[in-house]
C-alpha positions in Angstrom: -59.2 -25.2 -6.1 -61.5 -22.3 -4.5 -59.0 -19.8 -4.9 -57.3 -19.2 -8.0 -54.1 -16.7 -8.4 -53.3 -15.2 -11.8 -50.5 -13.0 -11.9 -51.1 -10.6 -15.1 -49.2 -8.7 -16.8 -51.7 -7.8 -19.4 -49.9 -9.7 -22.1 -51.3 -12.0 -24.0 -50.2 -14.9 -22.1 -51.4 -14.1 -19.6 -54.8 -14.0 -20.8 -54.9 -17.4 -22.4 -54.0 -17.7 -18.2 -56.7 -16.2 -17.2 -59.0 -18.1 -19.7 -58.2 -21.4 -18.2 -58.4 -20.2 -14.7 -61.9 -18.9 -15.5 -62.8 -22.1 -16.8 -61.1 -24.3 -13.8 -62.9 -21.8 -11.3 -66.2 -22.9 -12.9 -66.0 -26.4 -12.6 -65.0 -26.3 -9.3 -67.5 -23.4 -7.1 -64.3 -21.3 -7.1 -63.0 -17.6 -7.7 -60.6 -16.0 -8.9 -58.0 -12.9 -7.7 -56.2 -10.9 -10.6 -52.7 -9.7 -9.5 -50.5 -7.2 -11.2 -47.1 -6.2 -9.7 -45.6 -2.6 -10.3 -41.9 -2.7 -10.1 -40.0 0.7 -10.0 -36.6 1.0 -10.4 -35.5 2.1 -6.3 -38.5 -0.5 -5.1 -41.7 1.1 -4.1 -40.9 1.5 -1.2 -38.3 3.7 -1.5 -40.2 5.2 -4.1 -43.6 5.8 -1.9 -41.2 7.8 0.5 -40.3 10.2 -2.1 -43.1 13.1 -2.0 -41.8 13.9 -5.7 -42.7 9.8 -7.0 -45.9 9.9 -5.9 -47.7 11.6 -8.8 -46.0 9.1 -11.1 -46.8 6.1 -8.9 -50.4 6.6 -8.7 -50.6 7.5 -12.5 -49.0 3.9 -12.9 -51.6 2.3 -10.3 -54.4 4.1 -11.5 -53.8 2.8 -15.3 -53.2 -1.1 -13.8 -56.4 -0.8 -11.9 -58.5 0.3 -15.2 -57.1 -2.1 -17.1 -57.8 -4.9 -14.5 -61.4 -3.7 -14.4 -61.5 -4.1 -17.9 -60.3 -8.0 -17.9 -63.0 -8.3 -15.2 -65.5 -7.2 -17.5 -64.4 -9.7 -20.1 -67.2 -12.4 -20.9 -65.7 -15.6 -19.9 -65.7 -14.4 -16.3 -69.6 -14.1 -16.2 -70.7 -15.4 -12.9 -67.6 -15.8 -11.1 -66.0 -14.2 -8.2 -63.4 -11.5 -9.4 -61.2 -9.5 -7.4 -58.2 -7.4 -8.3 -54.7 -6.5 -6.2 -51.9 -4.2 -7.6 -48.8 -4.6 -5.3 -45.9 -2.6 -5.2 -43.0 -5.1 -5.0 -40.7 -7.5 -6.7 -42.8 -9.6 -8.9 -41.4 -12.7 -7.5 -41.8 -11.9 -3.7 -45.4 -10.5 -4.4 -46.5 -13.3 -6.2 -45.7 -15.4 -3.3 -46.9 -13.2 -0.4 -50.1 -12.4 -2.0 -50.7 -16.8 -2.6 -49.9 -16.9 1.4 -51.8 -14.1 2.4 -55.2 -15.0 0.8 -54.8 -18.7 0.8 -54.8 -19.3 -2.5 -55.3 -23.2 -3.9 -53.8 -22.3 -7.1 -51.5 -20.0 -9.0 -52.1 -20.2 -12.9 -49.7 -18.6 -15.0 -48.6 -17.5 -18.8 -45.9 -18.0 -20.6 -44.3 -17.8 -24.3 -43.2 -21.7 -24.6 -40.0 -22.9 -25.7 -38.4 -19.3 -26.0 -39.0 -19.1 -22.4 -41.2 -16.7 -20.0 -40.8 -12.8 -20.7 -42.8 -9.9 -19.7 -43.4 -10.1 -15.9 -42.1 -13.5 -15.9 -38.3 -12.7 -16.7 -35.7 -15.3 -16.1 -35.5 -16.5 -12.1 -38.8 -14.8 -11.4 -40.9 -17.6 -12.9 -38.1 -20.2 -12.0 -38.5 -18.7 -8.3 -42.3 -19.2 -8.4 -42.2 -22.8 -9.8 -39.8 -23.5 -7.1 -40.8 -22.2 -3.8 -44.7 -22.0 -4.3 -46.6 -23.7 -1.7 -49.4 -24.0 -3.7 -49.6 -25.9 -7.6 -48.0 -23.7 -10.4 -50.3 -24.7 -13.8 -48.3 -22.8 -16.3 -50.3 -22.0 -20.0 -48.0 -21.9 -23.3 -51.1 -20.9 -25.6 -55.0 -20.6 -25.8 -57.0 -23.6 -24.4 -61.1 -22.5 -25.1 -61.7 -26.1 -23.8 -59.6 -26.9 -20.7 -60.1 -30.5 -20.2 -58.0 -33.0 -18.8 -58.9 -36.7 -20.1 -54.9 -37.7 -20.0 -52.4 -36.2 -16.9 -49.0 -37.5 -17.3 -46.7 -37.6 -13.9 -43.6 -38.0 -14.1 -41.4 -39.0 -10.7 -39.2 -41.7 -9.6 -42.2 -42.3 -7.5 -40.0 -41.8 -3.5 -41.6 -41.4 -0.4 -41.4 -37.4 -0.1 -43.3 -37.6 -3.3 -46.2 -38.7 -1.7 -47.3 -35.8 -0.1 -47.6 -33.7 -2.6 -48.8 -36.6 -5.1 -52.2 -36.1 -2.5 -53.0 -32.9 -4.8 -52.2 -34.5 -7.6 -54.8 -37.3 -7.8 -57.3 -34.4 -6.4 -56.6 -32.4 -9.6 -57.1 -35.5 -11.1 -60.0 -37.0 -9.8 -61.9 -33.5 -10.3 -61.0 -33.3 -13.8 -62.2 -37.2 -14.3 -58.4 -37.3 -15.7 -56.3 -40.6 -16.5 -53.6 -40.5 -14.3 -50.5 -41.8 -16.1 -47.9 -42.4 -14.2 -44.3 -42.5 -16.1 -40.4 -43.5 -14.8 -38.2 -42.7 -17.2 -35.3 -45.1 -17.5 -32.0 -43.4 -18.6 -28.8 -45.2 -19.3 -27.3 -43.3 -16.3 -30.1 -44.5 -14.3 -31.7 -47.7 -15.5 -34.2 -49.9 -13.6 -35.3 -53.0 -15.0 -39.4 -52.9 -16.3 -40.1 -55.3 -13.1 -38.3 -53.3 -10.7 -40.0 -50.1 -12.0 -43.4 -51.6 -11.8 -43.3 -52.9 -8.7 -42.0 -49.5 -7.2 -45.1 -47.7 -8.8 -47.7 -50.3 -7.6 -46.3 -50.4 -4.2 -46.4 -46.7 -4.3 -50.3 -46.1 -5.6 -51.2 -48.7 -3.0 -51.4 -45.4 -0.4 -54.0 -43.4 -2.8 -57.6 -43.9 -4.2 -57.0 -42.8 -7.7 -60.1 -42.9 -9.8 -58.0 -43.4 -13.1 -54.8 -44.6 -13.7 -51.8 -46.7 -15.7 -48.6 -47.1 -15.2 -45.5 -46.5 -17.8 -41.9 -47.4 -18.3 -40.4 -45.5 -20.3 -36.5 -45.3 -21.9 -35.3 -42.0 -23.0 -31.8 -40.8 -23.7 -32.6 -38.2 -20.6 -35.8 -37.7 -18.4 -36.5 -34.2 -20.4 -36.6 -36.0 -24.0 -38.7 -38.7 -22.4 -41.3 -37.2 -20.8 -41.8 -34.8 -23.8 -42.2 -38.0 -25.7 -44.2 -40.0 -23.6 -46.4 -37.1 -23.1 -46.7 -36.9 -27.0 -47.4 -40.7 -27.8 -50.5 -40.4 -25.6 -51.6 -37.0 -27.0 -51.2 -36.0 -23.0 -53.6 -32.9 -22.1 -51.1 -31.8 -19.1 -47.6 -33.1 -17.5 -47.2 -32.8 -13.9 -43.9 -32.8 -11.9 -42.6 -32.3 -8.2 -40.5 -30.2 -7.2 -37.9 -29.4 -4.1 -37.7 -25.8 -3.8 -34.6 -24.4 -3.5 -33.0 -28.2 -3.9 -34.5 -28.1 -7.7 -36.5 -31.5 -8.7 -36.6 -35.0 -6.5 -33.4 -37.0 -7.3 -33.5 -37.7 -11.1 -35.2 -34.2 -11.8 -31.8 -32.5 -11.7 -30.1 -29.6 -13.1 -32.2 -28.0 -15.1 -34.9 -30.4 -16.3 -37.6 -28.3 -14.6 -37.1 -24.8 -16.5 -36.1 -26.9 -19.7 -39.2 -28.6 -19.6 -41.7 -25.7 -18.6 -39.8 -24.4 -21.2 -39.7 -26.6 -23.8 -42.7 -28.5 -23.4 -45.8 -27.2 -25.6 -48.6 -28.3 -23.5 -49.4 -27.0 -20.0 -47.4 -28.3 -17.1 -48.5 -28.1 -13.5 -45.8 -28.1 -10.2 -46.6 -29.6 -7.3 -43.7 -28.6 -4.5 -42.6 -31.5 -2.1 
């Protein structure tokens, strides 16, 4: 986590965003890059070729760079390593090139909770980034002064594609000092007995050094309700999931558990993509 990605908007949000990136930067040597997309309605491109838009597009730039030097200027990024992109383009495809391009270990991200992400983050754009992001996706619902991570909840049916990305999460983990607790959800379209469960998550930590961890069965109506709850009777600090990309989550992570439960879930949630 040397690189840290916080797509801005200026909103609120994405502040409390910024406030937990500054503080995960800290704690780990790192720095951080502030990104604000300008969308125009015929694309910038289109719009840079257009001798009478240029005025209005550097008036629009100009005001996004002041107000990015002005979050740099903001305490809580005292001694870290700031530095500030405004990209013409699709908020979406930008966020994603500029994560490529500058090899970015993490994308950290605001949004309004259960009523769903707005400003920049409108609809598919967010969805898109969760999805198809190379890189974790920690997504903030509210101001967190002291970012710590004592309890990390993952939630997975605990496969063999898993495994590679569970590789970042038990680094997250073991730099936070977090407990790792690992949770299958039993449904009643989907039930495993409490042996058979077990024996798939042992058998499946047996490839990883994790500092910290248990193990949970849990029964639930639906995965959504359950790892909501779960995450809840532990008093969880963050809930991790994996996802597929383009397929949506690993098998029981279907439909539209993963935006329901960005959405939905009040504490932050971090996206690992398989």
């Amino acid at each position: 986590m040397k690189k840290i990605l916080i797509p801005t908007d200026f909103s609120q949000n994405a502040e409390y965003a910024l406030k937990v990136a500054a503080q995960i930067a800290k704690k780990n040597n790192g720095e951080i890059i502030l990104l604000h997309m300008l969308e125009f309605p015929n694309q910038a491109s289109d719009a840079i070729g257009s001798g009478a838009a240029i005025p209005e597009i550097m008036f629009f730039k100009n005001a996004a760079i002041k107000k990015l030097e002005d979050l740099m200027d903001e305490d809580y990024l005292d001694g870290l390593k700031v530095s500030e992109i405004v990209q013409f383009e699709l908020a979406f495809d930008g966020i994603l090139k500029i994560s490529q391009l500058n090899n970015v270990d993490l994308i950290v991200m605001g949004s309004h909770g259960a009523s769903g992400y707005k400003e920049m983050f409108i609809g598919s754009n967010a969805e898109k980034v969760v999805r198809n992001s190379e890189v974790p996706v920690l997504i903030i619902k509210k101001e967190e002064n002291d970012f710590t991570v004592n309890n990390f909840v993952f939630a997975s049916d605990f496969s063999d594609e898993v495994k590679k990305p569970f590789e970042k999460v038990v680094d997250f983990a073991n730099k936070f000092d977090s407990t790792l607790h690992l949770v299958m959800v039993n449904t009643p379209n989907n039930f495993k007995s409490t042996s058979t469960s077990e024996e798939t998550m042992k058998k499946f930590l047996s490839n990883f050094n994790v500092q910290k961890v248990e193990t949970h069965v849990y029964n639930e109506t639906n995965v959504e309700k359950g790892i909501l709850n779960f995450s809840n009777s532990i008093n969880a600090d963050l809930i991790g999931m994996s996802t597929h990309g383009r397929k949506g989550l690993s098998h029981f992570f279907n439909g539209s558990i993963s935006e329901d439960l960005v959405n939905h879930a009040t504490r932050p949630v971090i996206t690992f993509k398989i």
